[in-house]
N, CA and C atoms of all chains as a GROMACS GRO file, in nm:
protein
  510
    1UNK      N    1  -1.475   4.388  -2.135
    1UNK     CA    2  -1.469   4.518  -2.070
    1UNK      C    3  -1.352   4.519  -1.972
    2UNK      N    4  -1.278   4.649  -1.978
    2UNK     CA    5  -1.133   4.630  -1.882
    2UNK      C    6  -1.240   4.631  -1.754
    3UNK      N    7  -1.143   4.567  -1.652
    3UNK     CA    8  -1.174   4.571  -1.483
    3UNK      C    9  -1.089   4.655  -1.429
    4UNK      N   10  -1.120   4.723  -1.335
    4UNK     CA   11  -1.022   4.809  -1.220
    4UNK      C   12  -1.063   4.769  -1.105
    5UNK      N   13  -0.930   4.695  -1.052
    5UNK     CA   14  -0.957   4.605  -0.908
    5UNK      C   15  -0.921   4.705  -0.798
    6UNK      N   16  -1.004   4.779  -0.692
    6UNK     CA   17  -0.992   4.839  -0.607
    6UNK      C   18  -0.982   4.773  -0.470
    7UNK      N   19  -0.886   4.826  -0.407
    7UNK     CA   20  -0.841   4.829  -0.264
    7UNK      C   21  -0.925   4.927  -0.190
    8UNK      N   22  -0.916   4.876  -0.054
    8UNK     CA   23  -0.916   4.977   0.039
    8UNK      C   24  -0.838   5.106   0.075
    9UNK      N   25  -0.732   5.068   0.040
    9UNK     CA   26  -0.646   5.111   0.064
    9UNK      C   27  -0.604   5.218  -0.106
   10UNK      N   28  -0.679   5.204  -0.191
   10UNK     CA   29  -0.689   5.266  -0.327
   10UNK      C   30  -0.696   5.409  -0.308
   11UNK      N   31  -0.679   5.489  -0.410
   11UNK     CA   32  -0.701   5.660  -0.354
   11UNK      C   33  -0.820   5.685  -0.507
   12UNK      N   34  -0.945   5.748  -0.409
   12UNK     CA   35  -1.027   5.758  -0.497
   12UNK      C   36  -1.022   5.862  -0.596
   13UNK      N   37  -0.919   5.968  -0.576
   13UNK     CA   38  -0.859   6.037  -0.691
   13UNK      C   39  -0.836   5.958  -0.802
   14UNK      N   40  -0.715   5.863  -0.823
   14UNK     CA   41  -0.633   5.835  -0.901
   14UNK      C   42  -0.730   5.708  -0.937
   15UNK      N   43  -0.822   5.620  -0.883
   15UNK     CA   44  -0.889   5.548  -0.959
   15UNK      C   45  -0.990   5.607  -1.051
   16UNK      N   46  -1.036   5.722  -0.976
   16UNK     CA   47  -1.156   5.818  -1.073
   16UNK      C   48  -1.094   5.854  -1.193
   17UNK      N   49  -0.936   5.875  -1.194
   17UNK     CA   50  -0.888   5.944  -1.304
   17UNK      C   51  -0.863   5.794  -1.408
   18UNK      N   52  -0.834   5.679  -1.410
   18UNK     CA   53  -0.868   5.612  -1.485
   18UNK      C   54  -0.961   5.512  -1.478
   19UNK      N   55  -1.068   5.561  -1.441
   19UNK     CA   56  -1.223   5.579  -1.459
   19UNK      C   57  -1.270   5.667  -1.566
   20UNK      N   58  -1.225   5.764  -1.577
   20UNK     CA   59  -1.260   5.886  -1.656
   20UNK      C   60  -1.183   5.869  -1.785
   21UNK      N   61  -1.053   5.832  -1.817
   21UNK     CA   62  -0.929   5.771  -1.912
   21UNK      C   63  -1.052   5.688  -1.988
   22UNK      N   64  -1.073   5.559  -1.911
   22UNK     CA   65  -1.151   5.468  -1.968
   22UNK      C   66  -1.277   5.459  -2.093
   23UNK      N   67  -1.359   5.550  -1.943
   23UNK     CA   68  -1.452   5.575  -2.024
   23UNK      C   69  -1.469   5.650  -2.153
   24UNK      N   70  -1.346   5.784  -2.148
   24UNK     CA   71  -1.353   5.857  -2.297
   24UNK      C   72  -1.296   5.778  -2.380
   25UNK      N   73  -1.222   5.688  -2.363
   25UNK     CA   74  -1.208   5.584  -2.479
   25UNK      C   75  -1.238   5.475  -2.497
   26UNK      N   76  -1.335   5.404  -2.431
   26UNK     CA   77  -1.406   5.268  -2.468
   26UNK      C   78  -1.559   5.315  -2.441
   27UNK      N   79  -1.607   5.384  -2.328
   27UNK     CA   80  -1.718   5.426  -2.312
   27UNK      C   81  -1.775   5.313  -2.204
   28UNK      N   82  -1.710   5.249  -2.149
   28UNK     CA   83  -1.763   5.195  -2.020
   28UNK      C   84  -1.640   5.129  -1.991
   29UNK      N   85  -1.614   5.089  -1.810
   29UNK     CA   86  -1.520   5.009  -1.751
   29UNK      C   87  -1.655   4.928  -1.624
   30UNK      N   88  -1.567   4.843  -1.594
   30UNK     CA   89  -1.602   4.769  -1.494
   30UNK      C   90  -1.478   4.808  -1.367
   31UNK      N   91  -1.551   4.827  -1.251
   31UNK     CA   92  -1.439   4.814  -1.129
   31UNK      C   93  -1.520   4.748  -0.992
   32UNK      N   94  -1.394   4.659  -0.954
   32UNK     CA   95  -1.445   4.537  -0.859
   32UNK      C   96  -1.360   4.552  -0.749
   33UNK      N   97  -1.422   4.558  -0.648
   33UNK     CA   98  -1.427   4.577  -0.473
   33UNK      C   99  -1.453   4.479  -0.423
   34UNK      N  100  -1.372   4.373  -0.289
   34UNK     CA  101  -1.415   4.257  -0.243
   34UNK      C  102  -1.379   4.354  -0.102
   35UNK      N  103  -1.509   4.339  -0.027
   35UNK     CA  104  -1.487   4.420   0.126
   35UNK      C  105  -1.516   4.541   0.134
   36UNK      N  106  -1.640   4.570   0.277
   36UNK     CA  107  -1.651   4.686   0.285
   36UNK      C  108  -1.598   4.851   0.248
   37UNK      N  109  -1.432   4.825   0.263
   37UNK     CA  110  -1.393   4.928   0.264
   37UNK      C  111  -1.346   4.934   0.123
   38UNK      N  112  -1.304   4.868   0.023
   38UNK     CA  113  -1.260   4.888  -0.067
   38UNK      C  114  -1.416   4.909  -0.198
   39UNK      N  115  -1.533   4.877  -0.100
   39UNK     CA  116  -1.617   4.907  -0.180
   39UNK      C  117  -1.669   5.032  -0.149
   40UNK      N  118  -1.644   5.102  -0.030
   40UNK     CA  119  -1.630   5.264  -0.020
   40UNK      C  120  -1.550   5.309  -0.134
   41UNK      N  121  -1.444   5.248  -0.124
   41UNK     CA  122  -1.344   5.373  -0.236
   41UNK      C  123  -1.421   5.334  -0.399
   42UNK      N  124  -1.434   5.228  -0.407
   42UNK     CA  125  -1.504   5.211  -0.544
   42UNK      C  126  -1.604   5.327  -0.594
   43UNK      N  127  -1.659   5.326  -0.495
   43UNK     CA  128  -1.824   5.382  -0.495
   43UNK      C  129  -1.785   5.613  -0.530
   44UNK      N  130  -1.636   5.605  -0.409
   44UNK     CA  131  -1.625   5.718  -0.432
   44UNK      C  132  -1.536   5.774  -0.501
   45UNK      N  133  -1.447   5.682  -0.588
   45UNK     CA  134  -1.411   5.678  -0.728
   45UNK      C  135  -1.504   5.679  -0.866
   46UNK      N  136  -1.598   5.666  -0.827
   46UNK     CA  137  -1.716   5.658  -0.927
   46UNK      C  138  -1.778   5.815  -0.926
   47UNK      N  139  -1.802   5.854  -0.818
   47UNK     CA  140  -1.844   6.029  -0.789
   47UNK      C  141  -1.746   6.113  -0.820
   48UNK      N  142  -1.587   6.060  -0.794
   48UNK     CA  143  -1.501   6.185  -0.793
   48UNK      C  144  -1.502   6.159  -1.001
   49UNK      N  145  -1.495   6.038  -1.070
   49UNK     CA  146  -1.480   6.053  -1.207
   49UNK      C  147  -1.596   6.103  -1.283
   50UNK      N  148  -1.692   6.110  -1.201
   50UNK     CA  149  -1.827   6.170  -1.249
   50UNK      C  150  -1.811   6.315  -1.253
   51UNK      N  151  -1.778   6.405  -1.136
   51UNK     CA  152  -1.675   6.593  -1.168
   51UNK      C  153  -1.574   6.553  -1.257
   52UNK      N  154  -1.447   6.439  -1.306
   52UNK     CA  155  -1.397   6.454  -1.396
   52UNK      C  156  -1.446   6.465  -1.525
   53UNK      N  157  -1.574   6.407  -1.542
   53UNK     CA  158  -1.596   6.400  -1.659
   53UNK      C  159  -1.745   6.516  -1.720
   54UNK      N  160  -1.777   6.549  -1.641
   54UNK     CA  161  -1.891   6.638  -1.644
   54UNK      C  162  -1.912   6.709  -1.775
   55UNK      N  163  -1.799   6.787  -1.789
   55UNK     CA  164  -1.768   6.860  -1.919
   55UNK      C  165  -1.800   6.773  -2.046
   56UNK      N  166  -1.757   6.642  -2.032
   56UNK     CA  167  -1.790   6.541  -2.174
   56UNK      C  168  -1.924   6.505  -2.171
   57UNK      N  169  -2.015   6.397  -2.052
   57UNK     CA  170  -2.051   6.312  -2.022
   57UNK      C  171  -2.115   6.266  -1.895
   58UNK      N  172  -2.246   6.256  -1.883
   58UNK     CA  173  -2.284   6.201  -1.763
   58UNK      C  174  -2.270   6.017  -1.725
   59UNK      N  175  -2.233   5.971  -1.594
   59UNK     CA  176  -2.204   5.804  -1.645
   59UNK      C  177  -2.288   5.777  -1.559
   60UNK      N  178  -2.344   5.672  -1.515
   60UNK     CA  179  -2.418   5.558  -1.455
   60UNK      C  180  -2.324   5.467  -1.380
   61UNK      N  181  -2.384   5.402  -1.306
   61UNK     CA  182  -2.308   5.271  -1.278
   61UNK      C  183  -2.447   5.173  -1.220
   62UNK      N  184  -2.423   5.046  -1.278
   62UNK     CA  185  -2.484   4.917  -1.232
   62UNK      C  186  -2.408   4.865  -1.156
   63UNK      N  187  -2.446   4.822  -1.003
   63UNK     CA  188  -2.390   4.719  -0.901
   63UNK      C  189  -2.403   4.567  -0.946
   64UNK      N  190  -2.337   4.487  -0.927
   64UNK     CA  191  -2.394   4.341  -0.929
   64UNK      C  192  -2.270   4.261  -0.844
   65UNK      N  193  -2.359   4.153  -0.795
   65UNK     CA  194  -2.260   4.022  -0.699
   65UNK      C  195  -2.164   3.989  -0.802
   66UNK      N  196  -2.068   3.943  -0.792
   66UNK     CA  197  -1.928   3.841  -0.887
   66UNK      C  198  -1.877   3.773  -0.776
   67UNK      N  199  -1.868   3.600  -0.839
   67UNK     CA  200  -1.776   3.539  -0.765
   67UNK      C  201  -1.616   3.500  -0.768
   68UNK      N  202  -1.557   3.561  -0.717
   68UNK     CA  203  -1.442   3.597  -0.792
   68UNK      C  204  -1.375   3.461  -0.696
   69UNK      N  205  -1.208   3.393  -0.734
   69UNK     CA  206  -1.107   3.349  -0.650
   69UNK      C  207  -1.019   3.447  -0.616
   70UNK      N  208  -0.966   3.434  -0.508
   70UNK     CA  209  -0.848   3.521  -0.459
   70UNK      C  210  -0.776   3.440  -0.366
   71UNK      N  211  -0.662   3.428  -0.394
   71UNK     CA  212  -0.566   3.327  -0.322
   71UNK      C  213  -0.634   3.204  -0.316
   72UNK      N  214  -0.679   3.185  -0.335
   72UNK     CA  215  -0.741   3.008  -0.420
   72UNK      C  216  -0.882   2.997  -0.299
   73UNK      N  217  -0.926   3.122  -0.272
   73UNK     CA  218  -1.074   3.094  -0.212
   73UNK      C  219  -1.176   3.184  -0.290
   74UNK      N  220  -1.304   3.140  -0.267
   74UNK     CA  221  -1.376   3.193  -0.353
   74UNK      C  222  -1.452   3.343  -0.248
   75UNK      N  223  -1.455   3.435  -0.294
   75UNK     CA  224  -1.495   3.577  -0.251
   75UNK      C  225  -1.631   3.643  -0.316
   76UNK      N  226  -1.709   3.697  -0.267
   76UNK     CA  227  -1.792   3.752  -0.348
   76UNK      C  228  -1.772   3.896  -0.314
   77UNK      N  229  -1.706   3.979  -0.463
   77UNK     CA  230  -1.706   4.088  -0.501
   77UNK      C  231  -1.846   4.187  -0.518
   78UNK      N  232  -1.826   4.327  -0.516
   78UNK     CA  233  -1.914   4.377  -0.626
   78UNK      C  234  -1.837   4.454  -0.681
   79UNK      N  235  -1.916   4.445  -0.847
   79UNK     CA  236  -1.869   4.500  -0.956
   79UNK      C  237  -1.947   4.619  -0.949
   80UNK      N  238  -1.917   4.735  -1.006
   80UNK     CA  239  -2.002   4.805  -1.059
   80UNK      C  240  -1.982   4.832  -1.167
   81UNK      N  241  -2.052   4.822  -1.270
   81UNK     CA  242  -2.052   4.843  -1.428
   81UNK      C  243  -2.061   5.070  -1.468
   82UNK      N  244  -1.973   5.064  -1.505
   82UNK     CA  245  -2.010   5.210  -1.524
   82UNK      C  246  -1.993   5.236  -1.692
   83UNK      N  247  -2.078   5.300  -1.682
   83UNK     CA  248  -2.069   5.396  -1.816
   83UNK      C  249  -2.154   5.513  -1.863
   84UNK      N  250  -2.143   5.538  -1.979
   84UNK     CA  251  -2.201   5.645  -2.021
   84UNK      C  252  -2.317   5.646  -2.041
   85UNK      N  253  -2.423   5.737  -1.999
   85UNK     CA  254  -2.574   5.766  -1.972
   85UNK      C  255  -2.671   5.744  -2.105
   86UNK      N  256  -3.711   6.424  -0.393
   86UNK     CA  257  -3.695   6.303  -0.410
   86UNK      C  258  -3.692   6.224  -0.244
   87UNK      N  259  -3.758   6.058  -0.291
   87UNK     CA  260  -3.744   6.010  -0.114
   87UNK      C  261  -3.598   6.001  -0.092
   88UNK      N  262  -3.568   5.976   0.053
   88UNK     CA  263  -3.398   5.984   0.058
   88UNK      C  264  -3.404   5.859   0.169
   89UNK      N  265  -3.392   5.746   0.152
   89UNK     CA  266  -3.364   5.618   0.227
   89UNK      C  267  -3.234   5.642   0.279
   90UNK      N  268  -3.201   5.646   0.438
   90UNK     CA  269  -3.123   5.609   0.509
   90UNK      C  270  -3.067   5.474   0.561
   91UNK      N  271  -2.929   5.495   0.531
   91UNK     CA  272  -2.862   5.334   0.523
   91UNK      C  273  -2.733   5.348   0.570
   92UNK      N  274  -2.744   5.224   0.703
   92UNK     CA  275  -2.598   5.232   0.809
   92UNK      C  276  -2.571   5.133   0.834
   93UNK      N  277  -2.443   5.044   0.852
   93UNK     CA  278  -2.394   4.966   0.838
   93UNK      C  279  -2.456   4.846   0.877
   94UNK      N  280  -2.552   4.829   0.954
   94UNK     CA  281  -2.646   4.758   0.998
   94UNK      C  282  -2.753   4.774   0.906
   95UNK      N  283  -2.814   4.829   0.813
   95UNK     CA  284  -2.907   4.825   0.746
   95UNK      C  285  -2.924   4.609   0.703
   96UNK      N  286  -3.019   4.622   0.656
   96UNK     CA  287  -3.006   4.466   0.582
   96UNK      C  288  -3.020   4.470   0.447
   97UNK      N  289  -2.896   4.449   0.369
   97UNK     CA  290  -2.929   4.518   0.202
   97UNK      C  291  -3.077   4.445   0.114
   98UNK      N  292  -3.132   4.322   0.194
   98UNK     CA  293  -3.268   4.283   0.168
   98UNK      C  294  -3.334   4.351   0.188
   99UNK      N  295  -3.370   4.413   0.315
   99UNK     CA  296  -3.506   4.523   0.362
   99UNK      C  297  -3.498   4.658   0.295
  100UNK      N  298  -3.332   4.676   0.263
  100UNK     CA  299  -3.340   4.827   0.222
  100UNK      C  300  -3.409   4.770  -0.001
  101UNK      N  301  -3.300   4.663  -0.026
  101UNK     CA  302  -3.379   4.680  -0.164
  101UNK      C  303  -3.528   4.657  -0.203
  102UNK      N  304  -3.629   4.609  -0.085
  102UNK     CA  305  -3.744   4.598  -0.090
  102UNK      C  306  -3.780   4.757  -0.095
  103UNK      N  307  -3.717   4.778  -0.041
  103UNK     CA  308  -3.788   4.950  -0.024
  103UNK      C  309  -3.731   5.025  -0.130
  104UNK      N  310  -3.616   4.970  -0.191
  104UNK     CA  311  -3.562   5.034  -0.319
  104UNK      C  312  -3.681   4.991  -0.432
  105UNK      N  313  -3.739   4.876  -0.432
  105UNK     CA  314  -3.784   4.839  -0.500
  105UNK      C  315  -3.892   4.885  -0.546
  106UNK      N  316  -3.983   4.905  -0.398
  106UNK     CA  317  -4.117   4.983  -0.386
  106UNK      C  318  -4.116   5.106  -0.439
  107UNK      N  319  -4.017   5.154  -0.430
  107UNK     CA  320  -4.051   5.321  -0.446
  107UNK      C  321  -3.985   5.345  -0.613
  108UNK      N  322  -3.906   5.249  -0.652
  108UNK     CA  323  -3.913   5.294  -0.801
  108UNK      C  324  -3.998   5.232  -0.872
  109UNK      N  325  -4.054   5.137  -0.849
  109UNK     CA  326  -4.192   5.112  -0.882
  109UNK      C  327  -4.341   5.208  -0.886
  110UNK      N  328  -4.327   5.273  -0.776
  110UNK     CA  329  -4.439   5.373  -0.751
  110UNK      C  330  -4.390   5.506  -0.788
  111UNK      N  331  -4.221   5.544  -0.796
  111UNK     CA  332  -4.203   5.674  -0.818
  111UNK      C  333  -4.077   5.711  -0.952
  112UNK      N  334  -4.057   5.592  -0.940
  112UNK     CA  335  -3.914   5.596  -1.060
  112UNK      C  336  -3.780   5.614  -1.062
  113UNK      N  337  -3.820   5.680  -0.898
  113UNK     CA  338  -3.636   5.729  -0.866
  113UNK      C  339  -3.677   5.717  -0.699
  114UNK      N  340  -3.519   5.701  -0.668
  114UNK     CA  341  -3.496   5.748  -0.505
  114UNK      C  342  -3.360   5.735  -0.474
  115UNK      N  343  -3.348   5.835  -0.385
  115UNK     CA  344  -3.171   5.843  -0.326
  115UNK      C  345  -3.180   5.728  -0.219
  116UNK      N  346  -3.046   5.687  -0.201
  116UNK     CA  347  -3.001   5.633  -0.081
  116UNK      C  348  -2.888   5.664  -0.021
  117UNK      N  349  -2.880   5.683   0.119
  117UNK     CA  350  -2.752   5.836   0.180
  117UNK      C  351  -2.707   5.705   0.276
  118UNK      N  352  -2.563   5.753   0.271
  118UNK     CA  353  -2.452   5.663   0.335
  118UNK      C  354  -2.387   5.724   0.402
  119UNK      N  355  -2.355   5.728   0.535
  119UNK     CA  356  -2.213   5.791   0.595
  119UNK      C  357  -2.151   5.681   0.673
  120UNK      N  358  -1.996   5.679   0.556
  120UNK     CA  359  -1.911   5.578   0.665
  120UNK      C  360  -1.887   5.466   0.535
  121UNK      N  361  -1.804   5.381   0.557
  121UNK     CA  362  -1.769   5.268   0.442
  121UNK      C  363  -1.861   5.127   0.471
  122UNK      N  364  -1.916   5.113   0.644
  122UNK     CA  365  -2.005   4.986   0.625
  122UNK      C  366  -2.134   5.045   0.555
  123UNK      N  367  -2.164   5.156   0.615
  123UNK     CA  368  -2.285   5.171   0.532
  123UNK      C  369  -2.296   5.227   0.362
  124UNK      N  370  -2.160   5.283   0.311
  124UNK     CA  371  -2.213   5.286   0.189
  124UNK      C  372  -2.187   5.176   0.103
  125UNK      N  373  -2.140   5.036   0.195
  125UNK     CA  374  -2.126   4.902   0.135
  125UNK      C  375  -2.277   4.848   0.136
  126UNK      N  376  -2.311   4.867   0.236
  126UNK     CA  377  -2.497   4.780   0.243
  126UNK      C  378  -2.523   4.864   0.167
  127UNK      N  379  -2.536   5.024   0.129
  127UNK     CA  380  -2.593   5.065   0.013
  127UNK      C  381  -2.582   5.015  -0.114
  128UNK      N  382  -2.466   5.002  -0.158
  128UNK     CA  383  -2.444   4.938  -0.259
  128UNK      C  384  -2.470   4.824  -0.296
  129UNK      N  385  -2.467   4.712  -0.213
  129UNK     CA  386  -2.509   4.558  -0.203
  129UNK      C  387  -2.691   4.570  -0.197
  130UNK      N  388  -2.741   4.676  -0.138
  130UNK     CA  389  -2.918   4.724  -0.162
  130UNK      C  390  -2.948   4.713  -0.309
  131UNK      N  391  -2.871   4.807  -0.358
  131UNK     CA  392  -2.928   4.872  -0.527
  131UNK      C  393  -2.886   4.688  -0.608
  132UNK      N  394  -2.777   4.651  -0.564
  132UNK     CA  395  -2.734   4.488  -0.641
  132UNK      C  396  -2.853   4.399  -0.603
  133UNK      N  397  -2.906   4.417  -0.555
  133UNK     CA  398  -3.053   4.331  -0.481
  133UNK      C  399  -3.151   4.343  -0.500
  134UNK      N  400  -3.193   4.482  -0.511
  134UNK     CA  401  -3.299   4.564  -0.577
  134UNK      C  402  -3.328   4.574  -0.754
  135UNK      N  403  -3.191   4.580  -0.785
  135UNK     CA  404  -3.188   4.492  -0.906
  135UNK      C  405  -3.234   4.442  -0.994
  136UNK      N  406  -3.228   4.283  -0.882
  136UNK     CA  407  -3.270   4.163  -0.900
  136UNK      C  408  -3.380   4.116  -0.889
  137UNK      N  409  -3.430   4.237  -0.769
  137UNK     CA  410  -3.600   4.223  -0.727
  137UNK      C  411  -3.666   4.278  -0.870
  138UNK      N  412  -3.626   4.331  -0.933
  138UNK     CA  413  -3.660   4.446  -1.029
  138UNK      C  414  -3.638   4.425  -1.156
  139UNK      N  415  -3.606   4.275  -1.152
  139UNK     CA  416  -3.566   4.255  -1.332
  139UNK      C  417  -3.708   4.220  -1.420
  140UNK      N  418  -3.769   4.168  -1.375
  140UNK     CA  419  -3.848   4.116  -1.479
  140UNK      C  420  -3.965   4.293  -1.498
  141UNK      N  421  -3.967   4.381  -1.402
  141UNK     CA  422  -4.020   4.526  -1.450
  141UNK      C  423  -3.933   4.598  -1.505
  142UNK      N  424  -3.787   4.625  -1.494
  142UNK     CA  425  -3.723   4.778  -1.524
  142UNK      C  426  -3.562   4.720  -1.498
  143UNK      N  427  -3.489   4.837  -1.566
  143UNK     CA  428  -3.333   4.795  -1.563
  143UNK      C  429  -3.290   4.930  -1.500
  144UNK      N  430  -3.205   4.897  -1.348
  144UNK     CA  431  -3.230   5.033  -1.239
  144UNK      C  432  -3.088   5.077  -1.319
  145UNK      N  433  -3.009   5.190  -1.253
  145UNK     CA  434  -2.906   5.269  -1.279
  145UNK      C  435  -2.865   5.332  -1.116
  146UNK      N  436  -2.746   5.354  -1.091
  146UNK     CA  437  -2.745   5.498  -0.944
  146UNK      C  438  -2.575   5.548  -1.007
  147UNK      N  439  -2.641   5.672  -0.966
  147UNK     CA  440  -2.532   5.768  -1.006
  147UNK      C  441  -2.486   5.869  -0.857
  148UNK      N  442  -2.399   5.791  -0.801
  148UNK     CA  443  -2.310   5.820  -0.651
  148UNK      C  444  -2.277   5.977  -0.661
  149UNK      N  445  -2.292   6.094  -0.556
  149UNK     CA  446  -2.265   6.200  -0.588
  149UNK      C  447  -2.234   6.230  -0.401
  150UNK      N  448  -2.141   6.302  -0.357
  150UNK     CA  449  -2.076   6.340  -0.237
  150UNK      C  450  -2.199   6.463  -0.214
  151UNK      N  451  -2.230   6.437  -0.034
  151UNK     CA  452  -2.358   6.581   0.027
  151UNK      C  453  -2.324   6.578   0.153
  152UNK      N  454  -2.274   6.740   0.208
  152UNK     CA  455  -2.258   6.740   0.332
  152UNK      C  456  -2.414   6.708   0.430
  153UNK      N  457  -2.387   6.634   0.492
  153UNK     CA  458  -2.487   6.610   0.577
  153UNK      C  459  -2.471   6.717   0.751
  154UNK      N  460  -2.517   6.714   0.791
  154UNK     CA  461  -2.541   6.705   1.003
  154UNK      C  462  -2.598   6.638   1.037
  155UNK      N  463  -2.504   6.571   1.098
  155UNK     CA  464  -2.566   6.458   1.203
  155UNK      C  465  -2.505   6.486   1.337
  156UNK      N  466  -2.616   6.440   1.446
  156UNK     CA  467  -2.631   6.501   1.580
  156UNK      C  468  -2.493   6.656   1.582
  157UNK      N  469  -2.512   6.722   1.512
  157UNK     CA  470  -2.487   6.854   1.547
  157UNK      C  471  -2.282   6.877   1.442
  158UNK      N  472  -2.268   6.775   1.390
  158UNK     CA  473  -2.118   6.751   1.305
  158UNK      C  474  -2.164   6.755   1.169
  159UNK      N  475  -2.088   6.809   1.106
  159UNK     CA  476  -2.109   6.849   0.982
  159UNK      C  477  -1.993   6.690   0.910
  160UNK      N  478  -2.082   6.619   0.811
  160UNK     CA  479  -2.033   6.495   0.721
  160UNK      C  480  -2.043   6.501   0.587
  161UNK      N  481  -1.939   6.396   0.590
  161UNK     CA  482  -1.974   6.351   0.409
  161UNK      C  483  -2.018   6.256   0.382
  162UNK      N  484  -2.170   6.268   0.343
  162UNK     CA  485  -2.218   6.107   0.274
  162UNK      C  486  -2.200   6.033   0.151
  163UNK      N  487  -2.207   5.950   0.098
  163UNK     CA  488  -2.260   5.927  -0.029
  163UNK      C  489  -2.347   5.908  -0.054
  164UNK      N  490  -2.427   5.967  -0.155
  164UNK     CA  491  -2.572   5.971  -0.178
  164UNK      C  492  -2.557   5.896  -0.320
  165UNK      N  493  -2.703   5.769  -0.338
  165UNK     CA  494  -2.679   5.695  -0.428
  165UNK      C  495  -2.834   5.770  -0.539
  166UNK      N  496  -2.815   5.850  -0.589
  166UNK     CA  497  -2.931   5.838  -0.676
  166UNK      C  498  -2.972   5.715  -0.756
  167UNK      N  499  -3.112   5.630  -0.731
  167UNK     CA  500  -3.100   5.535  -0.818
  167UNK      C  501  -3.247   5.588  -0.877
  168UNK      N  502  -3.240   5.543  -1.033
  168UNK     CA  503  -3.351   5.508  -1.116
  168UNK      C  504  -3.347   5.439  -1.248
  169UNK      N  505  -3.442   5.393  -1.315
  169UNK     CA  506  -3.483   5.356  -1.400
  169UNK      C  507  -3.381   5.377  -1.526
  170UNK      N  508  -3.362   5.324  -1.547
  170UNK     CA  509  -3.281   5.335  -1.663
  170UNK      C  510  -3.318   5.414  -1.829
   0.00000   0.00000   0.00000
């Protein structure tokens, strides 16, 4: 499943919009947030691609822990699994 | 629907016990966020709740933007609908 690695600093427009890309053509993505704030934008990249997609499709998303490396330390992310209902 | 309140201080343990309880007894419940620490413990709740929740049911939340008032200011939360899959 593709990943979309979100920042804080991410704009929850433009991740929702390939959020929404994704999903009409594979039918689920994964996107992963390490840190409070970048797991805000995750969360509201997930709502703003949910009005993108309304017209097609209602989606879901599953949360879960991941232990990811980043710069050679280990981080625990969350993923949220999204897809179609 | 119940509507669990969750702020950056929440403990995403105590809140997914209570996530847990109530889709157990009811099948669904929101959880409302204003601010990026708290709609991170929200999110890290439902990843917990989960887990509390695997061997009964496979949960889902579908994030949707609600103006709130709080002490007298008009906000934007994120509201986590979660249920049952």
């Amino acid at each position: 499943m593709e990943i979309l690695k979100v920042s804080s600093k991410s704009l929850p427009n433009s991740v929702a919009g390939a959020i929404a890309g994704i999903i009409r053509e594979e039918g689920c993505v994964e996107v992963q947030a390490v840190g409070a704030g970048a797991t805000n934008q995750a969360v509201k990249s997930v709502a703003v691609a949910r009005n993108y997609l309304e017209e097609d499709c209602e989606i879901v998303c599953v949360p879960y822990f991941a232990n990811v490396e980043i710069d050679g330390e280990s981080r625990t992310a969350i993923r949220l699994v999204v897809k179609k209902q």
